[in-house]
N, C-alpha and C positions, 0 to 999 in steps of 0.2 A: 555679554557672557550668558551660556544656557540656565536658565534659571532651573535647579532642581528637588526633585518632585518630593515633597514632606511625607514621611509617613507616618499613618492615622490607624495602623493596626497594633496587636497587643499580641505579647509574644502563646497567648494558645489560641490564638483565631488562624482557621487553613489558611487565609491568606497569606499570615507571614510564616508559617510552615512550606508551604509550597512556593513562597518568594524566594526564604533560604536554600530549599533543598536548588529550586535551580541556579540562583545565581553561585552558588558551590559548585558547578559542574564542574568549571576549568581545574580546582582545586581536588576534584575527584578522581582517585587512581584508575585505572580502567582494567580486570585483571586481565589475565588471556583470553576467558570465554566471553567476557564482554567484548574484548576487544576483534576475537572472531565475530560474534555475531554482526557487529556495526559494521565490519567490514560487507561483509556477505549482504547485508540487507541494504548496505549503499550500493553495492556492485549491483544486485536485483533489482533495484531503485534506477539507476541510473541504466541497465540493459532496458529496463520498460518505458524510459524517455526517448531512448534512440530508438526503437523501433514502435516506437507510440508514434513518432515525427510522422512517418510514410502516411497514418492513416487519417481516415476523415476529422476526429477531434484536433490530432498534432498539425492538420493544414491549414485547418480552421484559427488554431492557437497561434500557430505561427507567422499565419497572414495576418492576425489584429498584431500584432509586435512589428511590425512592420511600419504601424504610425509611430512607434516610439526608439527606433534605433538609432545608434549613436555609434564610431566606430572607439569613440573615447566612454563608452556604458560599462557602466559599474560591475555585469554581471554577462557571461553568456547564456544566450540560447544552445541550448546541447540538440545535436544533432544537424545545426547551419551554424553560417559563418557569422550571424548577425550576435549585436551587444546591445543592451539596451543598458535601461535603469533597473538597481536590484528588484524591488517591486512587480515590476513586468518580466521578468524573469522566471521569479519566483513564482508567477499566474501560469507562465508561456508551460515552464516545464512540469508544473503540477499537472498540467491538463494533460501533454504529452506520456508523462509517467501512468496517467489511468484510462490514457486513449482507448486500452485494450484491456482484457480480464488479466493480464501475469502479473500486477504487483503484488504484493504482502498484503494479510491481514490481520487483525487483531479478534479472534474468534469470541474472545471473554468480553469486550469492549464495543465490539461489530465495529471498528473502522478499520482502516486502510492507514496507517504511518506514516506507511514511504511515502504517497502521491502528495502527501502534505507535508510532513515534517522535513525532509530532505531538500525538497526544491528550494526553502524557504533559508535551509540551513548553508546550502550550498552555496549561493546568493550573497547572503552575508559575510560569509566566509569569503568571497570573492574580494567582496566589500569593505573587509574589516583587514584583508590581508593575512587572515590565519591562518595557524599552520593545518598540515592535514589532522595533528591528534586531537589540534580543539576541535578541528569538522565533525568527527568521530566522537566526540565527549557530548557535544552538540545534540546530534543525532539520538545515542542513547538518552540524554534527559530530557528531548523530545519527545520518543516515543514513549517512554512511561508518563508526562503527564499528558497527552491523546489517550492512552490507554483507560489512564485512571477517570478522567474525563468522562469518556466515554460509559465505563461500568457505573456512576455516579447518573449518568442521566438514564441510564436503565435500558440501553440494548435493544432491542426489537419492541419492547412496552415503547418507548421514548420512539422509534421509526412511527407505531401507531397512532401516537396523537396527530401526527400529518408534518412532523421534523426529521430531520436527520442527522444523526447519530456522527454519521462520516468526517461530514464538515464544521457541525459543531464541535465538536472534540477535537477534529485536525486542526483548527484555527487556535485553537488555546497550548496543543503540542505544537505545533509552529513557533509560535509566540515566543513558546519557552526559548526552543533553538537556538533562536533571533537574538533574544533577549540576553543569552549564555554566551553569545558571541561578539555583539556590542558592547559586553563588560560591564552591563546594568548591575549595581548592588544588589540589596535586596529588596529596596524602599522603592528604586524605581521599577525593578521587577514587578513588585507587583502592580503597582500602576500600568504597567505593559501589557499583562497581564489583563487590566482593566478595560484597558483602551481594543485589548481583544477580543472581551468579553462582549461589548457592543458592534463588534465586528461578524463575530458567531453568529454563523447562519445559516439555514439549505431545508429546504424542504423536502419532502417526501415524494412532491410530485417527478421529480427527476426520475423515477423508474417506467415514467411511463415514455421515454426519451429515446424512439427508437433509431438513432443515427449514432447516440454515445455523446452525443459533443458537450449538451448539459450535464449529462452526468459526469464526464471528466470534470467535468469547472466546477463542478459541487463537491465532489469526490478531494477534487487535489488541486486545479488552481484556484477557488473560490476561498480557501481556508488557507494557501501556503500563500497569497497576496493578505489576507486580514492579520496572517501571524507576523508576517516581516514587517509591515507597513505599521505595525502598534509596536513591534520593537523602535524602529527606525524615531519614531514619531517623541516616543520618551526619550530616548536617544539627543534629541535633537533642542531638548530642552521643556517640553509639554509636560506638565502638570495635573494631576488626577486624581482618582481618590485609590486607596491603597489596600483595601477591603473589599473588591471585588464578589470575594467568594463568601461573603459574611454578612450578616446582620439582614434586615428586610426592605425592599426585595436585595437580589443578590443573584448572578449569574443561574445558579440550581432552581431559585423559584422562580427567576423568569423564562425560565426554558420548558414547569413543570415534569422537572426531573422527575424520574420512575425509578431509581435505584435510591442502593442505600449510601450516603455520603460519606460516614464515618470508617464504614467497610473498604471504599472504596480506595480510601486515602490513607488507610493505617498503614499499608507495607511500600508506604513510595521508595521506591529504589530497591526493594527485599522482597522478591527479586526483581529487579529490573525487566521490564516487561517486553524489550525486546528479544527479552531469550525465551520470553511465550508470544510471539509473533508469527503466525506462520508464511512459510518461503512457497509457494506454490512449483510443484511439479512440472505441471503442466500448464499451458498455457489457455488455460479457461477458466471460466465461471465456477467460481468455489466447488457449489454444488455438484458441479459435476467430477470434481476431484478423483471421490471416491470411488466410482465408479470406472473411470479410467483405469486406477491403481487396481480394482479386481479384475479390470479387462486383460491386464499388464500381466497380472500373476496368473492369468493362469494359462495366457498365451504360451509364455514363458514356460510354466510349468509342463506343460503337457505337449510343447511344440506343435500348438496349432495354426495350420494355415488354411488360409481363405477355404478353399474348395474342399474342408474336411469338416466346414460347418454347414447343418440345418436350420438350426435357428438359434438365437440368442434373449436372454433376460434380463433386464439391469436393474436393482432396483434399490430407491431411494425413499423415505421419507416424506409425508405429502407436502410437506411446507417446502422442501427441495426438490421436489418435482417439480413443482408447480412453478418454479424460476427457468426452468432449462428444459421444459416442455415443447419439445419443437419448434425453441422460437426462431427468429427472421435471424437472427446476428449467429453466426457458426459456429464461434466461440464460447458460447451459452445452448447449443441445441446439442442435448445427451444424446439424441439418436444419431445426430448426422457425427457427433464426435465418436461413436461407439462403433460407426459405421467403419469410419478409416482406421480406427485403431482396429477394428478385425482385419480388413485388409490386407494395414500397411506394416501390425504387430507392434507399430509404438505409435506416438504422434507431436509430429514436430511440428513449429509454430506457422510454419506455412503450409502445413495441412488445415490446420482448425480454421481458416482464414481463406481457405480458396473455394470463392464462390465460383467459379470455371467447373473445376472437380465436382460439386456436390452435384450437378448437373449429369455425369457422366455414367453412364449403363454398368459399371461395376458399382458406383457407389449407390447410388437407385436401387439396384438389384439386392444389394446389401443391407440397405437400408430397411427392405419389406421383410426383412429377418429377425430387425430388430423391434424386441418390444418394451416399453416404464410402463413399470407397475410399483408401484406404490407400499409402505411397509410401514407401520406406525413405530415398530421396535427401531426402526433406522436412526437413531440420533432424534434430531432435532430441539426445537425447544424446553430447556425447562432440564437438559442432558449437557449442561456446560462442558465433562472433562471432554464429550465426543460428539459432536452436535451433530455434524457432519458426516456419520458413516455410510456405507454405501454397501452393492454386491451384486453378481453378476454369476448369472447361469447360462453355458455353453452346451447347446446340444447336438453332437456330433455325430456323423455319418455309421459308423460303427455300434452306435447306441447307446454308449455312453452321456451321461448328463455328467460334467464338470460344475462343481459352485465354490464362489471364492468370497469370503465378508471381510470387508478394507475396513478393519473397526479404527484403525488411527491414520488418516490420512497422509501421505509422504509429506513432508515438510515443515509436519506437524510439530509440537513441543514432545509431545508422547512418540514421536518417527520423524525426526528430523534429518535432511538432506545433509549431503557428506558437502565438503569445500569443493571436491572436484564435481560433483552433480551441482551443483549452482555455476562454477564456473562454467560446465557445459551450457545449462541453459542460458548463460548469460551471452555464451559464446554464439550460438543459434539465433540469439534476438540482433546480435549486434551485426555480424558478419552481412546479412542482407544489404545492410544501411549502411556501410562504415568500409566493408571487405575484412578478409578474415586477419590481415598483416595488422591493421587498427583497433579489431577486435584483441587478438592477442596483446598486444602494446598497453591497453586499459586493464585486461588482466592483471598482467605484470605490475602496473602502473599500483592499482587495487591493492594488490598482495604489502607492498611496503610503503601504503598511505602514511601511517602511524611516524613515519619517518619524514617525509617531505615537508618544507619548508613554508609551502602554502601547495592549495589546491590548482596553480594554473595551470600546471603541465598537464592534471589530468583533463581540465574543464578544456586545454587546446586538442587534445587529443578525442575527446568526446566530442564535437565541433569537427573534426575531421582537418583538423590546418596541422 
């Protein structure tokens, strides 16, 4: 019999506060806004695994799962027909979910959620045979403790010391997931918890990775394999210590957290952090967000086309400049994105993504029109409600100078995307990889999760069988 795990915390230590709050998930009501959002940010989650597959991290991820399939595995791979064990699942589809810039972020926390919490949550769920609304219950008391995690170890101060923020925090919102859905109490919660704690991990050096493939595994499978695999592991009868987050050292002082702990942890669930999560637009590099959105408005606004501009301005903040400053990957280069969005007057995911194109004597042409410059007022650090702002000046044939300033970025908590603008972008990430009959189908499927009896129908339909 699994021998289970004693607990050695006291009821005002964060540990057994943050044991309670998640092993209560299943027990916790979901209202309608919650239960929108969870919906939305799993369907965004799961459109960035299917079309994460096609590229270089998702071929990568999905050729190591390869040594571990089984047609009798616990869990699929989304986007092929293979199953493995939920653990390798949970790595395969982390990676694929942040193969590419379009998942969710957590602007207040600086991690990514979904590439972590979901792959990990999904998994389990597969695993544990739950229904879709524990998936969904799951997921929300995932991304609040990622979040909170995350604002606790200190955000861009904490990237500085040479860590990252992403995966450490995605590894302990994993965990939770995992841990919410294996039916852990409280006692061995937080030993799950514990055992994720020595799992937490990722360095800083990932940015300098310019293929993506480390950075996916640091990002989302490196954190959604340490969160399931410490659920699973307590699960399974392993024994720990129950105070993780407490006493010395302790998760926060051995990571040399830069936030504040108390702050960080006082409104868990109040509000639930995935209703401050952002849903990305478009399908790029944060930073470049904003920028798109003022390209967007004022294309829009003023019905501009290609041949009625002179030149163009976009301009960001130097700590967001400086990420999306011409670099190699198209996804993250503001110019070459700014280029097809004067164009093409929007820009869809197989725009930002075609190195063919960016080669081609309209976009070249285009491209020598466009100029970053730089603006200290633009958001960034130290500017939490809007970190991220952006703006863009069009100078047109006629004489006119148009300027547009994107102070809340689309998708944002303060400019949040409507149901049907996710399920579009969801609909454009998947249609490639899937066709559009399977696309629509995961839609549908999405819309009355909360209702379904477990997740296989949609994890076979995300698979393509």
């Amino acid at each position: 019999m699994a021998k289970k795990a004693t607990r050695n915390t006291t009821e005002n230590t964060l540990s057994r506060k943050t044991a309670d709050f998640v092993a209560g998930a299943m027990k916790r009501r979901l209202d309608a806004k919650m239960m929108e959002r969870a919906k939305l940010h799993s369907l965004d989650t799961f459109a960035a695994m299917i079309s994460g597959a096609d590229m270089i991290p998702g071929e990568a991820a999905i050729r190591y799962a390869k040594l571990f399939t089984s047609p009798k595995g616990d869990a699929g791979i989304i986007a092929s027909k293979l199953r493995t064990n939920a653990v390798t699942a949970a790595l395969v589809n982390g990676m694929t979910a942040h193969a590419d810039e379009t998942d969710d972020s957590n602007q207040f926390s600086l991690t990514h959620p979904g590439c972590a919490v979901i792959p990990a949550a999904l998994a389990m769920a597969e695993r544990e045979k739950a229904s879709g609304l524990e998936f969904l219950k799951s997921v929300a008391v995932g991304y609040d403790i990622c979040a909170k995690m995350g604002m606790a170890l200190g955000g861009q101060a904490f990237i500085r010391t040479g860590k990252d923020s992403h995966a450490v925090a995605g590894c302990m919102g994993a965990a939770a997931a995992a841990a919410s859905l294996a039916g852990l109490n409280a006692a061995r919660t937080a030993v799950a918890l514990s055992y994720a704690s020595q799992s937490a991990s990722g360095l800083a050096t990932l940015f300098r990775d310019p293929e993506h493939v480390e950075k996916a595994f640091v990002f989302g499978g490196l954190p959604a394999r340490g969160g399931i695999e410490a659920a699973m592991m307590v699960q399974s009868g392993m024994s720990g210590i129950a105070n993780p987050l407490d006493g010395k050292p302790n998760f926060f002082t051995a990571n040399n957290h830069q936030g504040d702990i108390a702050k960080s942890f006082a409104t868990l669930g109040k509000p639930f952090e995935i209703t401050r999560t952002n849903i990305k637009r478009w399908s790029v590099g944060s930073p470049a967000q904003a920028v798109m959105d003022a390209l967007y408005a004022l294309i829009t606004k003023y019905d501009i086309k290609p041949g009625d501009i002179v030149k163009a301005e976009v301009f960001l903040s130097p700590g967001s400049a400086a990420v999306v400053d011409s670099r190699p990957m198209l996804d993250i280069n503001v110019q070459y994105l700014s280029a097809v969005m004067l164009l093409d007057g929007t820009l869809s995911f197989a725009a930002s993504h075609d190195f063919t194109r960016a080669k081609k004597p309209e976009v070249v042409n285009m491209l020598k029109k466009v100029t970053l410059l730089t603006d200290a007022k633009l958001g960034g650090e130290g500017q939490a409600k809007n970190p991220r702002q952006g703006a863009a000046a069009i100078y047109l044939k006629d004489g006119r100078r148009v300027y547009h300033h994107a102070k809340a970025v689309r998708g944002t908590a303060e400019n949040p995307m409507t149901v049907e603008e996710v399920e579009a972008k969801a609909h454009d990430l998947i249609k490639p990889v899937l066709g559009a009959k399977t696309a629509g189908a995961i839609l549908k499927a999405m819309a009355t999760l909360d209702k379904a009896k477990s997740v296989d129908k949609l994890v076979a339909l995300m698979q393509g069988k």
